[in-house]
C-alpha positions in Angstrom: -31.8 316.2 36.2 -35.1 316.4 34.1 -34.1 315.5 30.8 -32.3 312.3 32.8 -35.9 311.5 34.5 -37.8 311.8 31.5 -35.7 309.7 29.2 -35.6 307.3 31.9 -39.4 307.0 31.9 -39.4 306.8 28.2 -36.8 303.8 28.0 -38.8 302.1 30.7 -42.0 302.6 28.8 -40.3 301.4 25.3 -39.6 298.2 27.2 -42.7 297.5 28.5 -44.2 298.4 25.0 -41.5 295.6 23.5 -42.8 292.7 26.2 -46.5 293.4 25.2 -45.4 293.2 21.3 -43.3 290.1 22.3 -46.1 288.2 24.7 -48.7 289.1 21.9 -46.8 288.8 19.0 -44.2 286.1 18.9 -44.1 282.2 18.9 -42.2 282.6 22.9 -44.7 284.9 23.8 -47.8 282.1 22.6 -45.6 279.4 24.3 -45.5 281.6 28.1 -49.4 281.8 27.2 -50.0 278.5 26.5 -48.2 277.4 29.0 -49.8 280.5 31.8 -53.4 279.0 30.5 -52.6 275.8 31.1 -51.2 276.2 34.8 -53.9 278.5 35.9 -56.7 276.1 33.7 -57.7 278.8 31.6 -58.3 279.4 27.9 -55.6 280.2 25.7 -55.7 283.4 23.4 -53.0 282.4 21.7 -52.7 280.8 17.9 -51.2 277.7 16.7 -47.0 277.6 17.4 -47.1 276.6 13.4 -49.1 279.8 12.6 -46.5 282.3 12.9 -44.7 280.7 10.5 -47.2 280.7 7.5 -50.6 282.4 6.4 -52.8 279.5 7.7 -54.8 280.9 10.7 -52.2 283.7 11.3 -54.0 286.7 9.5 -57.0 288.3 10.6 -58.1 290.6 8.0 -58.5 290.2 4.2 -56.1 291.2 1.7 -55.9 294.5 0.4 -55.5 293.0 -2.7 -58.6 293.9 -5.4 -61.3 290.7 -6.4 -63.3 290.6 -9.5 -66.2 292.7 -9.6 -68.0 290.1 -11.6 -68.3 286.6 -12.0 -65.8 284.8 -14.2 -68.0 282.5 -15.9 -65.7 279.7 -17.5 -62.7 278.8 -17.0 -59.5 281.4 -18.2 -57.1 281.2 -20.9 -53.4 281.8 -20.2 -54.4 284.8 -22.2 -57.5 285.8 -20.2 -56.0 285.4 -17.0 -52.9 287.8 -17.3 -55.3 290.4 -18.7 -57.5 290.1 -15.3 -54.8 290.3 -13.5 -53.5 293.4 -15.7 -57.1 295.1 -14.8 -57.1 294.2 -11.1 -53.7 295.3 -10.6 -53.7 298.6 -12.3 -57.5 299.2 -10.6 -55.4 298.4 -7.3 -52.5 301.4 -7.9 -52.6 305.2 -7.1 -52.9 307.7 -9.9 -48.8 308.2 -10.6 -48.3 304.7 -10.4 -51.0 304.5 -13.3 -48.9 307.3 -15.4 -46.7 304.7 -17.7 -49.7 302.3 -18.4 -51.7 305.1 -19.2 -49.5 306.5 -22.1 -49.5 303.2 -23.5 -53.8 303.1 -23.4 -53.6 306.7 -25.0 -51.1 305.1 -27.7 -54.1 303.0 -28.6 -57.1 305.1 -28.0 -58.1 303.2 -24.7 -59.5 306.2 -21.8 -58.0 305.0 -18.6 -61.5 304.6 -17.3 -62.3 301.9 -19.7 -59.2 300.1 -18.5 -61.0 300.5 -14.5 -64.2 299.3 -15.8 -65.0 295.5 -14.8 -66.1 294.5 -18.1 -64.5 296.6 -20.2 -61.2 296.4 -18.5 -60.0 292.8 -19.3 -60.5 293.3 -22.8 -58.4 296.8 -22.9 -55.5 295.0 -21.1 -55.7 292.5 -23.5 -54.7 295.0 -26.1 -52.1 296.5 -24.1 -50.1 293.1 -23.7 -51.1 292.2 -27.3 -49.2 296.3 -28.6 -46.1 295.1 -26.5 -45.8 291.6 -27.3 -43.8 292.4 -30.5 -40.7 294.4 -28.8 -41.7 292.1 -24.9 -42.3 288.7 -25.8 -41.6 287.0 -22.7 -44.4 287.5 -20.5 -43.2 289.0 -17.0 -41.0 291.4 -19.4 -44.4 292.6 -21.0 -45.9 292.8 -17.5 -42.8 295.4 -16.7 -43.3 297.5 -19.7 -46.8 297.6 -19.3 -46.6 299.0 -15.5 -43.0 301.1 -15.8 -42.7 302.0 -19.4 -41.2 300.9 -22.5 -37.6 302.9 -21.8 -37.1 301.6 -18.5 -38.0 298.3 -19.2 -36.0 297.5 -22.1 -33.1 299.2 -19.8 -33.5 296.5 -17.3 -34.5 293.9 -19.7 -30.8 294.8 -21.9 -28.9 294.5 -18.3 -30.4 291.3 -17.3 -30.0 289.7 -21.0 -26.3 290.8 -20.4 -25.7 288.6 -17.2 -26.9 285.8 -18.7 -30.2 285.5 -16.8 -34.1 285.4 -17.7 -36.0 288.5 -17.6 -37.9 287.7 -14.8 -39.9 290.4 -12.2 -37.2 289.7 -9.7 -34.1 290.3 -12.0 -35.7 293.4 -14.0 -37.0 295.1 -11.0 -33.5 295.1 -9.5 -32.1 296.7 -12.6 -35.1 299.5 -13.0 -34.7 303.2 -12.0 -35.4 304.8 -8.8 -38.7 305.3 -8.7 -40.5 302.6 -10.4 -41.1 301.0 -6.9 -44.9 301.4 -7.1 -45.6 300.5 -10.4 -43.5 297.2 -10.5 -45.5 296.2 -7.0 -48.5 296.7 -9.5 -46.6 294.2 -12.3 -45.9 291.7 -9.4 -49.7 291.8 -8.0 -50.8 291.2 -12.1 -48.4 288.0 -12.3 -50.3 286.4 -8.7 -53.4 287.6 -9.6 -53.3 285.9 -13.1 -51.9 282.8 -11.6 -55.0 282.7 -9.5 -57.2 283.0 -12.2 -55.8 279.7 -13.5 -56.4 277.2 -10.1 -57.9 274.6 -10.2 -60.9 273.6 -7.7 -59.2 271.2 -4.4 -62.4 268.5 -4.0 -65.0 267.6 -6.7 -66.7 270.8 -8.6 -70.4 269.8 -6.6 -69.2 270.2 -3.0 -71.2 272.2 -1.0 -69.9 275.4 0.5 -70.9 274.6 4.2 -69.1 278.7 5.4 -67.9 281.0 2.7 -64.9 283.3 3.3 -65.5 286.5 5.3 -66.1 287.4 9.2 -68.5 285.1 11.0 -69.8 283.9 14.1 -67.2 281.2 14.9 -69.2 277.8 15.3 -66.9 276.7 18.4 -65.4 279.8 19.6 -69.2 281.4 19.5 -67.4 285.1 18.9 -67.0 287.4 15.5 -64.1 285.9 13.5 -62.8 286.7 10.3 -62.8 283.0 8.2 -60.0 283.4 6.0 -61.0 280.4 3.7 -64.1 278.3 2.2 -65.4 275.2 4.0 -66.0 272.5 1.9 -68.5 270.2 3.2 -67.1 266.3 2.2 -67.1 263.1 3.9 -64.3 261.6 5.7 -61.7 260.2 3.3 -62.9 262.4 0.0 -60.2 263.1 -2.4 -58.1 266.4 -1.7 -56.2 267.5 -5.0 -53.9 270.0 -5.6 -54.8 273.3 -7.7 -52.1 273.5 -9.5 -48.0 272.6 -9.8 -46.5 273.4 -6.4 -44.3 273.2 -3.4 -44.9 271.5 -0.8 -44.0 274.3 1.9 -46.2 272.5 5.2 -47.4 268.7 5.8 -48.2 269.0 9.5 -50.5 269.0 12.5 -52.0 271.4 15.3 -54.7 271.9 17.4 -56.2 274.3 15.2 -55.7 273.3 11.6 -56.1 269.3 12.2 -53.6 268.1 9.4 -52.9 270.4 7.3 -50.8 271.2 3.9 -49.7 274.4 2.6 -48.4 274.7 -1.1 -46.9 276.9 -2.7 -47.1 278.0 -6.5 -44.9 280.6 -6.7 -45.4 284.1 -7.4 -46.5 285.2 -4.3 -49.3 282.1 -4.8 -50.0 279.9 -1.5 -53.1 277.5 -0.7 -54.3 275.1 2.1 -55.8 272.7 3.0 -57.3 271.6 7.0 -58.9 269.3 8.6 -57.5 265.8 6.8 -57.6 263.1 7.6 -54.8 262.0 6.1 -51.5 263.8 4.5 -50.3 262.0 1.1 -47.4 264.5 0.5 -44.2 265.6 2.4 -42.5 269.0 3.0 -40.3 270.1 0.0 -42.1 267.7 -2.7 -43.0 268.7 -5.9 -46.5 268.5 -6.9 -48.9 268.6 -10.1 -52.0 269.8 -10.8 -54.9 266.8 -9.8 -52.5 265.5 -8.0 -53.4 263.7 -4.8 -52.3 265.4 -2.0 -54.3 264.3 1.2 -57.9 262.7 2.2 -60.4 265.1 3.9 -61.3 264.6 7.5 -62.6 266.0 10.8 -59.2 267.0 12.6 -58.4 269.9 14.7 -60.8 272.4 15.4 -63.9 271.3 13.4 -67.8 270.7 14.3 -68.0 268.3 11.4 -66.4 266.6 8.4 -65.1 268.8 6.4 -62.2 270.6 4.0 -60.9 274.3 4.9 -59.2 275.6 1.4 -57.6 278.8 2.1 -56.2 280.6 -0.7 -53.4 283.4 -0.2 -51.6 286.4 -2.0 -48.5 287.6 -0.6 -49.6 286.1 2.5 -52.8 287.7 2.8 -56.4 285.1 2.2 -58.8 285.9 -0.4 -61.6 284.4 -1.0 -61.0 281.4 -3.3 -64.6 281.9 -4.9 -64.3 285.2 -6.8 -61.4 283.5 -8.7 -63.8 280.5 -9.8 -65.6 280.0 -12.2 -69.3 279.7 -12.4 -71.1 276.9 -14.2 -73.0 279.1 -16.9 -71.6 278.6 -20.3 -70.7 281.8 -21.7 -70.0 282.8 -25.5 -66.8 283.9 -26.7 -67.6 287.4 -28.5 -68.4 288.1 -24.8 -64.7 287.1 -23.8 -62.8 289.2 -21.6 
């Protein structure tokens, strides 16, 4: 009778645990909260309906995701950026996951700790791309031998060329070996971080940074928050561009997030934009770079006119300043 007693107790405590994860945790849970706060005239805990369904205002902690140690101080080329995003990647992996990259640096005389150094490091996976560029000319090919080896990557690269496809991350990681997991998550991370390294800036290069990224004391919540973007501080009705060729994935409005637009750039590459005052683009429309997307404003949560410009890898903010560059000139034997 025990046993019967106990696992009764332990179902009835699994489905108590599943309501708390459901009133906390899902859009119907924020809706019975919403809807509790406003019966009872109370203040609502929970985020934005729209929020559960993208990054904007929906994640409370940084990404794990590494950032540059040191300022980039001009802009990158194509070049430059995959070999930052190389570094960052392969600084962000464990030991094993480092193995295949590693013979390839002793191939060429590079120690691994000069490929981990945040100076040094760019340039040394710069001459890892440029050794595999002969036999992995296409560039998320070269990413793959860089991070799982020559063999297996030439495996995949042979089995994808034979269905008639392009040797992209997605189609050779499906083709590698057990095993590889780690290291291609390390050749996917390089390709975002590399595309980051080559946004543009959202408003005109002067604007002030009014709150950087990182936790603060919210300015109308009065309690520590982590602020998962930069404010921008811009008059009503400033130009809003985008930072590069996108998709338009979210051309709404909340409470929160006044109206806001989410693009996407692919590879795991998402930005925002809140507050506007006015929305120039529609869900699922293609975008440039400089293009015109919306006009700043002073909707939703704000204390002030102003532009919120999130930045996001795999769905996870970072702060869109340590992928800028500053406005010293700098010279190019000291190039990464």
């Amino acid at each position: 009778m025990f046993p019967r007693q106990a696992r009764g107790l332990l179902d009835f405590l699994m489905a108590v645990l599943c309501v708390w994860t459901a009133y906390h945790h899902t859009p119907a849970g924020a809706l019975v909260r919403k809807a509790s706060a406003w019966a009872f005239s109370t203040k609502s805990t929970a985020r934005p309906l729209l929020a559960y369904y993208d990054g904007v205002t929906g994640t409370s902690l940084a990404a794990p995701v590494l950032a540059p140690e040191v300022s980039i101080v001009r802009p990158l080329t194509d070049a430059e950026a995959l070999a930052w995003g190389t570094h960052l990647a392969l600084k962000g992996l464990d030991a094993r996951a480092r193995e295949p990259s590693l013979t390839l640096a002793q191939e060429l005389g590079i120690p691994m700790t000069t490929l981990l150094d945040p100076v040094e490091g760019p340039r040394a996976a710069r001459r890892l791309h440029a050794a595999l560029a002969g036999d992995f000319p296409q560039e998320e090919a070269r990413l793959a031998a860089l991070f799982v080896g020559r063999v297996p990557a030439r495996y995949a690269v042979e089995r994808v060329a034979a269905e008639g496809r392009a040797p992209t991350l997605e189609a050779l990681n499906r083709q590698l070996p057990p095993g590889f997991e780690g290291a291609s998550v390390g050749a996917a991370q390089a390709l975002a971080l590399s595309t980051t390294f080559g946004l543009g800036w959202p408003v005109y290069e002067s604007a002030r940074v009014t709150s950087p990224f990182g936790e603060r004391h919210h300015p109308v919540l009065g309690t520590r928050k982590m602020h998962t973007g930069v404010d921008l501080g811009v008059p009503v009705g400033t130009e809003v561009s985008a930072v590069a060729e996108a998709v338009v994935r979210r051309a709404s409005e909340d409470a929160v997030n006044g109206r806001v637009l989410v693009l996407d750039h692919g590879r795991g590459v998402t930005t925002a934009y809140c507050h506007n005052s006015e929305l120039l683009v529609r869900v699922g429309e293609k975008v440039t770079r400089g293009q015109l997307i919306a006009r700043s404003g002073n909707t939703g949560r704000s204390t002030g006119p102003h532009l919120h410009y999130q930045l996001e890898l795999a769905s996870r903010p970072m702060d869109p300043l340590k992928f800028r560059a500053t406005v010293r000139a700098m010279s190019q034997d000291t190039a990464p």
